[in-house]
C-alpha positions as CSV (number, residue, x, y, z in Angstrom):
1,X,37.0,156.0,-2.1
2,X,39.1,154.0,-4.0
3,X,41.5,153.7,-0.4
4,X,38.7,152.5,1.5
5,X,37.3,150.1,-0.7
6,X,40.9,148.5,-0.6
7,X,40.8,148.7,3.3
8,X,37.6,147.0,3.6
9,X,38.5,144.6,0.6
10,X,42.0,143.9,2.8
11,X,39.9,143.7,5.7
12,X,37.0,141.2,4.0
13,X,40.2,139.3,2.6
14,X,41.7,139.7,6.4
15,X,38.2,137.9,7.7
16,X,38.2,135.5,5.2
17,X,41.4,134.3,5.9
18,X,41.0,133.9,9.9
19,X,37.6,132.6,9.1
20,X,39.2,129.4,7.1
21,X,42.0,129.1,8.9
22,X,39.7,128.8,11.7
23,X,37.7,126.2,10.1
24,X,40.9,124.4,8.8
25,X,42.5,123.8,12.5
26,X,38.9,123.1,13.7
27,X,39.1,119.7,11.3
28,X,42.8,119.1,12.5
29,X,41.5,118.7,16.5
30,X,38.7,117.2,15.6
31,X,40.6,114.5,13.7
32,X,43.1,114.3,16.2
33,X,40.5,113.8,18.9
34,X,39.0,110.9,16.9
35,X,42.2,109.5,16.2
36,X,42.8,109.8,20.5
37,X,39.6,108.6,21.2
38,X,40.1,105.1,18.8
39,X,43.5,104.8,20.8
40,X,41.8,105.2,24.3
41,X,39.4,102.5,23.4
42,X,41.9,100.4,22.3
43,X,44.7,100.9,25.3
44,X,41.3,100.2,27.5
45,X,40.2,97.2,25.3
46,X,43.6,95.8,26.0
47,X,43.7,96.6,29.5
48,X,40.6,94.7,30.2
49,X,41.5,91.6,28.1
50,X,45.0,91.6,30.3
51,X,43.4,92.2,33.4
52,X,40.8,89.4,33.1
53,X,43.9,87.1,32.0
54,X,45.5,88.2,35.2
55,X,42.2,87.0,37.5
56,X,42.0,84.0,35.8
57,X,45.6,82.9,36.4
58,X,45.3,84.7,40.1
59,X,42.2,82.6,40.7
60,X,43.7,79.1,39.1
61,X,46.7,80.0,41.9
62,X,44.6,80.6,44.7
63,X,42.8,77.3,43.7
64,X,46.2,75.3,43.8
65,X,47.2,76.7,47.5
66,X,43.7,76.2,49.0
67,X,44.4,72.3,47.4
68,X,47.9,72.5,49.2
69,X,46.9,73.7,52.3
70,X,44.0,71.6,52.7
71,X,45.8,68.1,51.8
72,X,48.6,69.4,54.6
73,X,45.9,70.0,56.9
74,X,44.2,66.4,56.3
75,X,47.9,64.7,56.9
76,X,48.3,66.5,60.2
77,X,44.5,65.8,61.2
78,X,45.6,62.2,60.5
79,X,48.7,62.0,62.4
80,X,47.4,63.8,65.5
81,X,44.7,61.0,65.6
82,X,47.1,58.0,65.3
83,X,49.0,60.2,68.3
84,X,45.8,60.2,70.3
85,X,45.0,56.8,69.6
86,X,48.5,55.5,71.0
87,X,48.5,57.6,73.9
88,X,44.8,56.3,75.0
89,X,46.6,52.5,74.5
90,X,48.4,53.5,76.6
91,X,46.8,55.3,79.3
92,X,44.3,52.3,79.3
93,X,47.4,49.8,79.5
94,X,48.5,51.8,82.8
95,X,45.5,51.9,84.3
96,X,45.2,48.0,84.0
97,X,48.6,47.5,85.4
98,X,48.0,49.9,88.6
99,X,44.7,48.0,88.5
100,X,46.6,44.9,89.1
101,X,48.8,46.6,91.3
102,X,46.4,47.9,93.8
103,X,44.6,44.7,93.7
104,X,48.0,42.8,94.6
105,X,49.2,45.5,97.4
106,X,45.6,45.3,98.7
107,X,46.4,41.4,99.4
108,X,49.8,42.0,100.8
109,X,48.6,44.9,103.1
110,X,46.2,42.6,104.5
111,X,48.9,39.7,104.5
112,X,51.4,41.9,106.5
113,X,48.2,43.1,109.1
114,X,47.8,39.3,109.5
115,X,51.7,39.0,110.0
116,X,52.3,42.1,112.4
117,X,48.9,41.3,114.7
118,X,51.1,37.3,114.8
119,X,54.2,39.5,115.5
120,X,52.6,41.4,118.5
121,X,51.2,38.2,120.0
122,X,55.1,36.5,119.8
123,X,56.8,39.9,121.2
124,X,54.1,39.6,124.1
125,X,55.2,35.5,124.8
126,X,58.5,36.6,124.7
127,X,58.3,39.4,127.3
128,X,56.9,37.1,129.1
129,X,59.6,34.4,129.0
130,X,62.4,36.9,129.3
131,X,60.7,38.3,132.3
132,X,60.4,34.8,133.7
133,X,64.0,34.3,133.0
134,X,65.4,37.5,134.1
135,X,63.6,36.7,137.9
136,X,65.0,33.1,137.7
137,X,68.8,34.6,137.0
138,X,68.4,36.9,140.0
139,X,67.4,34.2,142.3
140,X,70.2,32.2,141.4
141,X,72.9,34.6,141.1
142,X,71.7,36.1,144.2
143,X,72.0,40.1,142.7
144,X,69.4,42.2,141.0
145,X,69.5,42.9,137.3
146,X,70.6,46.6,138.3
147,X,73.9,45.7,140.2
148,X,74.6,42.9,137.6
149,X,74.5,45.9,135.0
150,X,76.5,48.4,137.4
151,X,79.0,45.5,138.0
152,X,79.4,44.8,133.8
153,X,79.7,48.9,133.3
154,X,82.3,48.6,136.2
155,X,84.8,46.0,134.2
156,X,84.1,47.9,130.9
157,X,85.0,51.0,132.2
158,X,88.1,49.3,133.9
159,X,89.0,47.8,130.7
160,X,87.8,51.0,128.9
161,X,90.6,52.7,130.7
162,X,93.3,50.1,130.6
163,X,92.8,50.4,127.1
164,X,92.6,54.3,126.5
165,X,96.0,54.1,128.7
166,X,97.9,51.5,126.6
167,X,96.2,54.1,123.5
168,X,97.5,56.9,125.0
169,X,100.8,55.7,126.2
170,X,101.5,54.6,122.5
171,X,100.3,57.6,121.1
172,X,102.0,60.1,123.3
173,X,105.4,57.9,122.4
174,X,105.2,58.5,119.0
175,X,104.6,61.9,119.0
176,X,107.4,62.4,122.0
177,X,109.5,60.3,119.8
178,X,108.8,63.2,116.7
179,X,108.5,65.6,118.4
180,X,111.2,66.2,120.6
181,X,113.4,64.6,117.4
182,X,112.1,67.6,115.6
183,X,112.5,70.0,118.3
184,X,115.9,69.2,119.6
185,X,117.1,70.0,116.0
186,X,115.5,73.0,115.8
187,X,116.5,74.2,119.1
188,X,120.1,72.8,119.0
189,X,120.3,74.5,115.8
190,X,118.9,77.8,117.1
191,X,121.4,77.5,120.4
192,X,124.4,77.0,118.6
193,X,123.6,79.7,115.8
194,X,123.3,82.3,118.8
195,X,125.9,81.2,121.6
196,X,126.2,84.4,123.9
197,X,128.7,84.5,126.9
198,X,126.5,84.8,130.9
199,X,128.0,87.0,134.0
200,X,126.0,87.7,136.6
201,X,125.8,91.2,137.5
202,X,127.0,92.5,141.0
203,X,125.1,95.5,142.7
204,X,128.2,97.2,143.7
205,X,130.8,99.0,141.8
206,X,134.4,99.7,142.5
207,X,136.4,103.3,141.6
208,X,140.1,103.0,141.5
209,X,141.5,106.3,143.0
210,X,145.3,107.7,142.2
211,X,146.2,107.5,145.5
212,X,144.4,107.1,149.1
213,X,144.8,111.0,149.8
214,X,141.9,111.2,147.2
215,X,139.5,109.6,150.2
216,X,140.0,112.5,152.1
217,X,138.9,115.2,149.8
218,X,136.1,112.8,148.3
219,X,134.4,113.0,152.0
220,X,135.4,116.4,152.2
221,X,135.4,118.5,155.3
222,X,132.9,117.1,158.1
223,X,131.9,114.7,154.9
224,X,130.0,117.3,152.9
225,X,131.1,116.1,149.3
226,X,130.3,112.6,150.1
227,X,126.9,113.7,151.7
228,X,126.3,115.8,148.7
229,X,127.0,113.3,146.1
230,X,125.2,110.4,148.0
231,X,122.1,112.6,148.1
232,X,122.0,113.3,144.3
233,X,123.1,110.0,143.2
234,X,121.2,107.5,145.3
235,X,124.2,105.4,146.1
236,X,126.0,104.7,148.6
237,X,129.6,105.1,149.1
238,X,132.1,102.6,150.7
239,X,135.3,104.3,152.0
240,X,137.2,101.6,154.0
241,X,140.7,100.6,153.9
242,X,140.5,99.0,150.5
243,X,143.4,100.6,149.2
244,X,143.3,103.0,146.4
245,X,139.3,102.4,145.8
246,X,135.8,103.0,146.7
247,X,133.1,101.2,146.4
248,X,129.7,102.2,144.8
249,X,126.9,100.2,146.4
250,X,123.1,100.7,145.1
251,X,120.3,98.1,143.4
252,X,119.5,100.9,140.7
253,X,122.0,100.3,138.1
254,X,121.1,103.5,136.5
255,X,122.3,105.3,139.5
256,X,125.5,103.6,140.1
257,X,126.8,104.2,136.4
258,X,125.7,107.8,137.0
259,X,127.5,108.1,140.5
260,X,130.5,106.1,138.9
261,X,131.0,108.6,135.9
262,X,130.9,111.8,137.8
263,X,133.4,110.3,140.6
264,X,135.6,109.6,137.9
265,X,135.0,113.3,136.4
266,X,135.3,114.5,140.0
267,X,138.7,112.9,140.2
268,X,140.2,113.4,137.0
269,X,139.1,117.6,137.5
270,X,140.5,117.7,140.8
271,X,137.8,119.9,141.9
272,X,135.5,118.4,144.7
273,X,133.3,120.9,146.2
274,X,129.3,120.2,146.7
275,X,128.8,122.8,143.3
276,X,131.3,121.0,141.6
277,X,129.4,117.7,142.3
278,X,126.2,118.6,141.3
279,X,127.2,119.9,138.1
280,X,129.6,116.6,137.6
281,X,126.2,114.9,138.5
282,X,124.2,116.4,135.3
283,X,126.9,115.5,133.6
284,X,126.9,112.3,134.1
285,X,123.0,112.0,134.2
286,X,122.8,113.2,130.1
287,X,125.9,111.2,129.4
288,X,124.2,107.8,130.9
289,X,120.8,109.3,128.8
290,X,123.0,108.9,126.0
291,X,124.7,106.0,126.6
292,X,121.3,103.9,127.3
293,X,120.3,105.4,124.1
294,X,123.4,104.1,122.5
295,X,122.6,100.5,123.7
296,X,118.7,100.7,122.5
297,X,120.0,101.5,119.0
298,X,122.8,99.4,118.9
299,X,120.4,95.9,120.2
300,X,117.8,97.1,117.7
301,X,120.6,97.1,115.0
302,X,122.2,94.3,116.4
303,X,118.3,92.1,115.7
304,X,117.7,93.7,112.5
305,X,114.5,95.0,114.1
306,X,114.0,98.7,112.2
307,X,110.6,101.4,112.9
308,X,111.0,101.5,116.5
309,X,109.7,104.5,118.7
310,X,112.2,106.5,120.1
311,X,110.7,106.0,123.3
312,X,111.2,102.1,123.2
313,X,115.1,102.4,121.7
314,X,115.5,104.3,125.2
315,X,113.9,102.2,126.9
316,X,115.3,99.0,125.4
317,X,118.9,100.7,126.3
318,X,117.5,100.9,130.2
319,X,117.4,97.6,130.1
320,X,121.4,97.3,129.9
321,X,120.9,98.4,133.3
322,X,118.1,95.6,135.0
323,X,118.9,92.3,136.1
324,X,116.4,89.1,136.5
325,X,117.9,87.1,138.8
326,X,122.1,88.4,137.8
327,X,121.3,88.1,134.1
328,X,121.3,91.3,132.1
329,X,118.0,91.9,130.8
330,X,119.2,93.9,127.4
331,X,121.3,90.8,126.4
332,X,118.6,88.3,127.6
333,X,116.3,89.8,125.4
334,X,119.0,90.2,122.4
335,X,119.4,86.7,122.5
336,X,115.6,85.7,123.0
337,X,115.1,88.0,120.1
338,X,117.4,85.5,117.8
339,X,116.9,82.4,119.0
340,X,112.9,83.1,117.7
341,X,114.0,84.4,114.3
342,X,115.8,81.6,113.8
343,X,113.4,79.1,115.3
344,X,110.5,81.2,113.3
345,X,113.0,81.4,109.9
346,X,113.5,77.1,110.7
347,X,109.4,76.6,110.7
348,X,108.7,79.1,108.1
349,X,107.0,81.4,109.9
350,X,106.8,85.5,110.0
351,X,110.7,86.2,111.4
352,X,110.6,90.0,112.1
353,X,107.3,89.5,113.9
354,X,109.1,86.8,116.5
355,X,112.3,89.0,116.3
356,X,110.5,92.1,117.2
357,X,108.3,90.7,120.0
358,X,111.2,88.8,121.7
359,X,113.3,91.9,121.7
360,X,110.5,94.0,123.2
361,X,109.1,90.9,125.5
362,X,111.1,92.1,128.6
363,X,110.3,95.8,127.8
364,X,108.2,96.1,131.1
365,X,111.0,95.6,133.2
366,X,112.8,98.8,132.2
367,X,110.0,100.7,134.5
368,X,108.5,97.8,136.8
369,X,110.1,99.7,139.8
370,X,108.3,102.8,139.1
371,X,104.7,101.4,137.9
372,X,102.3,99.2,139.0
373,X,101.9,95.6,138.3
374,X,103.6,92.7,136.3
375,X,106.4,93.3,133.7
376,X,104.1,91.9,131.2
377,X,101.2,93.9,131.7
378,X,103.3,97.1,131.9
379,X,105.0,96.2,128.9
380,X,101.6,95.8,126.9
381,X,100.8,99.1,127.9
382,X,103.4,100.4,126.7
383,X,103.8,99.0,123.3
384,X,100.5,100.3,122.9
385,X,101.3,103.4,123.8
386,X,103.8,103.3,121.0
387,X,101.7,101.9,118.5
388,X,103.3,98.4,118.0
389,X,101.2,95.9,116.3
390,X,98.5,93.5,118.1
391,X,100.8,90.7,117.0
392,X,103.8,92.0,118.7
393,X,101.8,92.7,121.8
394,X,100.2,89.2,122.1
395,X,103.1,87.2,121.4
396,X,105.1,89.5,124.2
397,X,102.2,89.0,126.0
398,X,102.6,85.2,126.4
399,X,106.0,84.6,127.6
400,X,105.2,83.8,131.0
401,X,101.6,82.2,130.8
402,X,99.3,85.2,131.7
403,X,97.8,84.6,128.3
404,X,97.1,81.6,126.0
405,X,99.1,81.6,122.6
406,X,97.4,82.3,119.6
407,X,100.0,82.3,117.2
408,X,102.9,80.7,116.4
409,X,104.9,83.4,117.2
410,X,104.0,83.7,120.3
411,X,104.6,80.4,121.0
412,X,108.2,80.6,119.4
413,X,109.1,83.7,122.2
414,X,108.0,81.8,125.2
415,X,109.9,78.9,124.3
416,X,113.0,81.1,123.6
417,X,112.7,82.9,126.6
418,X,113.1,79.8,128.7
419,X,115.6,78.4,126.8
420,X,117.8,81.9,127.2
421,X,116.9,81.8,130.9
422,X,117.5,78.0,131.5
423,X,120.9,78.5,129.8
424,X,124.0,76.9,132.1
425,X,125.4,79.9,134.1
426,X,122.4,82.4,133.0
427,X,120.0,82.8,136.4
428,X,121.2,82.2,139.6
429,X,118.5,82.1,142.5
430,X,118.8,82.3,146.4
431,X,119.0,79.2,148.5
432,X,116.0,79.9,150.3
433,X,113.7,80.1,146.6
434,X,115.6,77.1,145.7
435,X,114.3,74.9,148.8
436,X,111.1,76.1,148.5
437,X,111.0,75.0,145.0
438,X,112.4,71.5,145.7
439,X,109.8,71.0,148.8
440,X,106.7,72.1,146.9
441,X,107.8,70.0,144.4
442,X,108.0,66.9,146.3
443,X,104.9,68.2,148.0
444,X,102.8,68.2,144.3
445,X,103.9,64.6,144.3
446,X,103.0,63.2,147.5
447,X,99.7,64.6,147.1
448,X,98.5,61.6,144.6
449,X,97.0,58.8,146.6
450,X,99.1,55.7,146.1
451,X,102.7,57.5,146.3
452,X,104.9,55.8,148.6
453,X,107.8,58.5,148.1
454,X,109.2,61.2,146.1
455,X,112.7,62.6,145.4
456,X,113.5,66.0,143.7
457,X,117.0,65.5,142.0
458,X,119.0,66.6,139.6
459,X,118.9,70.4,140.9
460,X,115.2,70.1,140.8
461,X,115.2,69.2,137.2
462,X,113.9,65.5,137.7
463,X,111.6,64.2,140.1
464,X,111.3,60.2,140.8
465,X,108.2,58.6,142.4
466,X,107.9,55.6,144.2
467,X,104.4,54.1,144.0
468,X,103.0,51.5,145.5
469,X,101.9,48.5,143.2
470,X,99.0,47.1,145.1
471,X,96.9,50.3,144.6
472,X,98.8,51.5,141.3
473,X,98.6,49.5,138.1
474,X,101.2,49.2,135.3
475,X,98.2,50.5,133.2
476,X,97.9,53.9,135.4
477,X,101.2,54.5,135.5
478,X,101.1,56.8,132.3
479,X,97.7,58.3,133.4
480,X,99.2,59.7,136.8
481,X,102.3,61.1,135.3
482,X,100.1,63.1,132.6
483,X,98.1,64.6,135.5
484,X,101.2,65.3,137.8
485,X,102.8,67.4,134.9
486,X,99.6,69.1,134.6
487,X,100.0,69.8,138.1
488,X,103.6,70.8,138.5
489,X,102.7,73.0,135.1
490,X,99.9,75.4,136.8
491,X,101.5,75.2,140.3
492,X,105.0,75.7,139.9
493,X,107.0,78.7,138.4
494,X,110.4,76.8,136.9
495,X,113.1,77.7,134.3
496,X,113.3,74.6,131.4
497,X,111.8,71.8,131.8
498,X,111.1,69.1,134.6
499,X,111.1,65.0,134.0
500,X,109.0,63.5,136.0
501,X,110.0,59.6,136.6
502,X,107.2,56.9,138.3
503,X,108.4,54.2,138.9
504,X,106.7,50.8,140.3
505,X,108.1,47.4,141.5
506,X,106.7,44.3,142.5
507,X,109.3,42.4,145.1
508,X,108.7,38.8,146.0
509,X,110.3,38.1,149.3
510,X,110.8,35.1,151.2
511,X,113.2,33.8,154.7
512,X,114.5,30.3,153.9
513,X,115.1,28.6,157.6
């Protein structure tokens, strides 16, 4: 009993003590809750007193700007109306002044109606009075007014052309003067830079033999090596009583060195039989091949032209083998090739272009027997064949006036190729062309009205005319030779150049008796 009275008096005591320590914390959060709640009302008391302090100042700011702004607004509102002001001063000045203006130009427009209508009136009188006057000149001068004006365009024209021929007499003068100065040094210097030696070539060749019994077994018995060797070669052969020779006679040079090689072979071996020939014959036909190939090469080196085809080299070494009237074509175009370069090098123009086009200008020739057409045109083909330049073509092309220059160049290898062919000793013609030339010559000239006579000299180089000085004028002189050398240009085909001389005299005569 006494155990659970102390259990329930622990217990009550237990209670007790929960109860007022219950009680005890309930009056510490209710304190502290009061104390929170004061705070609150405080931090909000505060908050409200700085907030309305905040408005007010907020408000007095917002005050001040709205001031600033509208004082700003006020100046600007001001200035814009002085602005518009001035400009309608302005605009109202202008408009009084064109006022004024179109008020004046309204008086001078009816000023100048007045003026022109008085103008009209006076242009009408003086019709009139020139009409009057023109009739009165042509009845006293006897001529309408339409011959009077056919005879004034008559004198002007003469004195036009008396004029343009003193003009053109002076100015051709001068630029002869320079010009041919010019050129004679640059030719002169080109000629004696390149001075090459001139035979003419022969179309026969002669073969020294040991002895004369060596005739005998080149014909061969009833002449069946000679037959044999004249049938493959192409040439004929001349056995007379030349001692110790034969002669080779053909117009294919090609042949005759190929004929002259395997005679030589034949005779040197002994051996002369038909089979022997033709084999000698080969022979000499690849040994020629690579002779003509030798040359090509050598005139390419020889010109400092480089990048040919082989197909041209060859060619160019056939040419070692054509004549143009006795001169060898191979040198002739050697030489043309550096009389251009160093024309070309003396004007400062492209040199391997004029090089190359005036070694390969005569190219044609090397097959003109066995194609048809001119040199030149066979020659273009060619190059193009071998895919040489356009520039090299054209200024080949040009050499002998088929085409017009365009180039420099090409101008440079036509003027070398005449001066290579018009050198002393270089061509050689037949009497017969050389007549004909002379006569159509003379016949260009006495085709001019007013020519009394006409003389070819100097190898047909010159050509003096005679005129007559009643129906030729000092004036016209210069006018008549211009056109003849136009003349003699297109219709005449000439190495060099030709002067042409006119030449007019008055003679007073009289018989004292």
């Amino acid at each position: 009993m006494d155990v659970i009275d102390k259990i329930l008096v622990a217990l009550g005591c237990a209670i007790v003590g929960i109860i007022v320590g219950y009680f005890v914390r309930r009056n510490i959060s209710e304190a502290k809750v009061g104390q929170a709640e004061t705070r609150a009302k405080e931090i909000i008391d505060k908050a409200n007193h700085d907030s309305e302090t905040v408005r007010k100042e907020k408000l007095l700011e917002a005050k001040e700007e709205i001031h600033k702004l509208r004082t700003e607004a006020e100046k600007e509102n001001r200035e814009r109306r002085n602005e518009v002001q001035k400009y309608e001063r302005r605009v109202l000045q202008k408009e009084e002044n064109l006022d004024k203006k179109t008020s004046e130009l309204e008086s001078k427009e009816a000023n100048l109606r007045d003026k022109v209508k008085a103008l009209d009136k006076k242009e009408e009188e003086v019709e009139i009075i020139k009409h009057k006057q023109l009739e009165k000149l042509e009845s006293i001068s006897g001529i309408s007014s339409e011959k009077a004006k056919e005879i004034i365009l008559t004198n002007a024209e003469r004195d036009v052309r008396r004029e343009m021929s003193i003009m053109i007499k002076e100015v051709e003068s001068q630029a002869k003067d320079e010009a041919e100065k010019k050129a004679r040094e640059i030719i002169g210097y080109a000629i004696q830079k390149c001075a090459a030696d001139h035979v003419a070539e022969t179309t026969v060749t002669v073969v020294n033999l040991p002895n004369d019994e060596m005739k005998g077994r080149i014909i061969g018995r009833e002449g069946r090596n000679i037959r044999t060797l004249e049938t493959l070669t192409g040439i004929d052969l001349i056995i007379d009583d030349t001692p110790e020779a034969v002669i080779l006679s053909g117009f294919d040079p090609i042949r005759r060195e190929v004929a002259r090689i395997a005679l030589e072979k034949l005779i040197a071996d002994g051996r002369i039989h038909p089979a022997r020939i033709e084999e000698m014959v080969e022979k000499a036909r690849k040994e020629v091949e690579n002779i003509i190939k030798e040359y090509g090469e050598q005139a390419a080196f020889e010109t400092g032209v480089h990048g040919l085809h082989p197909e041209l080299i060859k060619l160019l070494g056939r040419l070692n083998y054509r004549t143009s009237y006795g001169q060898n074509v191979l040198k002739h175009s050697i030489e043309v090739a550096h009389i251009a370069g160093i024309m070309a090098s003396e004007l400062g123009v492209d040199v391997k272009l004029a090089k190359r086009a005036g070694l390969l200008h005569d190219i044609g020739k090397s097959v003109d027997h066995e194609m048809e057409g001119t040199h030149v045109e066979i020659g273009m083909d060619l190059l193009r064949r071998y895919k040489e330049s356009k520039e090299v073509i054209h200024a080949m092309s040009t050499h002998h006036g088929d085409y017009e220059p365009q180039t420099i160049e090409a101008v440079l290898v036509t003027a070398a190729d005449a001066i290579s062919a018009a050198r002393p000793g270089a061509r050689r013609e037949t009497l017969e062309a050389y007549i004909k030339r002379l006569e159509k010559l003379e016949e260009i000239a006495n085709s001019y009205e007013g020519v009394e006579k006409s003389f070819a000299i100097q190898a047909g180089r010159e050509i003096r005319i005679m005129v007559k000085p009643e129906e030729v004028s000092d004036e016209e002189l210069h006018l008549l030779a211009r056109d003849m050398t136009k003349k003699i240009e297109e219709g005449l085909e000439y190495p060099g150049q030709i002067k042409v001389s006119i030449i007019r005299e008055t003679r007073a005569i009289e018989y004292a008796k």
